[in-house]
C-alpha positions, 0 to 999 in steps of 0.5 A: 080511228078517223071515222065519225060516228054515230049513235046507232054504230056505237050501239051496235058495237056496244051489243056486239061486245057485250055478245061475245062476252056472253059467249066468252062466260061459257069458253071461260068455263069450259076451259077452267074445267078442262084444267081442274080435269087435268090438274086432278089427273096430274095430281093422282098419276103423281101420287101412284108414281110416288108411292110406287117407286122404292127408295128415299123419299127424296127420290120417290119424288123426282121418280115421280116428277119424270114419270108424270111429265106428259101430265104435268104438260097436259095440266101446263096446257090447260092453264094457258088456254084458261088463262088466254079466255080470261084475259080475253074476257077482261079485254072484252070489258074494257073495250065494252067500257070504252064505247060506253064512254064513247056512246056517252060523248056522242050523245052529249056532242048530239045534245048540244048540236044547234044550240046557242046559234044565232045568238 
């Protein structure tokens, strides 16, 4: 970045962060239990194509592996999306901290603006 700039443009940035991480919680949240919701379904279709299914219990669950493969992508999916609003959420936190550290620069750089001329 080439632009100088400003207190008032690092403050700005430093209230848009923290909104969208605001917004982030709630997507975070809504994702999470999207998963658990999926994850529950997996679990129970598993367990009735398991108990289902005659024969060895080797086979009982390989039966119940293929029979639940719609769920298990449905829980795979889930996880992704979580998983990407998280990262994202960390994301946003570090680029908070940084113009944190970029707001305290300025202002040190403003504090010190005009001294020690004329000496």
């Amino acid at each position: 970045m080439t632009d100088v700039l400003n207190p008032v443009q690092i403050e700005q940035s430093i209230r848009d962060v923290s909104n969208r991480m605001s917004k982030g919680v709630t997507v975070c949240s809504e994702r999470y239990g999207l998963f658990l919701e999926a994850e529950h379904a997996h679990d129970l279709a598993f367990a009735r194509a398991y108990m289902a299914h005659e024969g060895a219990a080797h086979e009982k669950k390989y039966a119940a592996t293929l029979a639940t493969a719609g769920e298990r992508a449905a829980r795979d999916a889930a996880d992704v999306a979580y998983r990407h609003a998280d990262r994202t959420a960390r994301a946003l936190d570090a680029e908070l901290r940084a113009w944190q550290s970029i707001g305290a620069s300025v202002r040190s750089m403003y504090s010190v603006a005009g001294r020690g001329e004329g000496a």
